[in-house]
C-alpha positions in Angstrom: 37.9 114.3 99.0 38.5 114.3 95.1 40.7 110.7 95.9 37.9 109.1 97.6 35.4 110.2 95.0 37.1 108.7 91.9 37.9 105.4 93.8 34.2 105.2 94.3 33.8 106.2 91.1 35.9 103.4 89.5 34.4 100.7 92.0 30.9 101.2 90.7 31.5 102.1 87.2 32.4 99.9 84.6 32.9 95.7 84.2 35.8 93.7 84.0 35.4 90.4 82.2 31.6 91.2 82.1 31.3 91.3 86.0 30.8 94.5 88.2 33.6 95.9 89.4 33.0 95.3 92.9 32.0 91.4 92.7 35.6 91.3 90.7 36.9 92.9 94.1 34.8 90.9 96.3 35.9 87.5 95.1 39.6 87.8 96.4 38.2 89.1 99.8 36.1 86.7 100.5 39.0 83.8 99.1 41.2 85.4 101.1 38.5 85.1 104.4 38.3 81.2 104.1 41.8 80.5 103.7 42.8 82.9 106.8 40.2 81.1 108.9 41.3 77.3 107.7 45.1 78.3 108.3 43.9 79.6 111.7 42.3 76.7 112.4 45.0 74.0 111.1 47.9 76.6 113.3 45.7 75.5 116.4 45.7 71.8 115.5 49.6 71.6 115.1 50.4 73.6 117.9 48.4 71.4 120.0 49.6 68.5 118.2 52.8 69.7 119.4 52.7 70.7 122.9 51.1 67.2 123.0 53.8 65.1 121.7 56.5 67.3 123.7 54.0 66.1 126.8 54.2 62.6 125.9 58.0 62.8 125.6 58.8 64.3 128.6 56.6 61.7 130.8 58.7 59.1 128.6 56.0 57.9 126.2 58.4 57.8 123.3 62.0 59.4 123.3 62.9 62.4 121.4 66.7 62.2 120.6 68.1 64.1 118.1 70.0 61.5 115.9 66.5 59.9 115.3 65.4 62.8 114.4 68.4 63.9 111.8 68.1 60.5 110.7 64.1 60.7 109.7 65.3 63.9 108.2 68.1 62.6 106.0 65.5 59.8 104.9 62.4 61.9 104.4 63.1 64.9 104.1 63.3 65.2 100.1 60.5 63.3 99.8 58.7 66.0 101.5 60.3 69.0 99.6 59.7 67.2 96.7 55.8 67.0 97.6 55.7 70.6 98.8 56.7 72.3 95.9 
């Protein structure tokens, strides 16, 4: 019990950059809340976006071959590293 007593201790004792020490321990939590739930919500999007354009591929919508694909890749794929980092 002495553990849990002087991490209860620490948490409401004390300020770090003039801010309680819990609000400082509450900020990344909450932070860390939004973006979970916005990369939940974006996952969804994509993996329908996906299963949709697989769909429209199979029923012959658009073809998928894979030398358009590499091709696309060759061409744009620096680009996009280059933006993603």
């Amino acid at each position: 019990m002495g553990v849990l007593e002087g991490i209860f201790e620490f948490i409401s004792s004390g300020t770090i950059f003039g801010l309680p020490t819990f609000v400082v321990m509450l900020f990344p939590l909450i932070v860390g809340l939004i973006v979970g739930f916005l990369a939940r919500k974006f996952l969804k999007i994509a993996i329908i976006a996906a299963v949709v354009i697989l769909i429209a591929a199979y029923l012959g919508f658009f073809g998928l071959n894979l030398t358009n694909l590499k091709s696309l890749a060759e061409e744009f794929g620096s680009i996009a590293i280059q933006y993603g980092t």
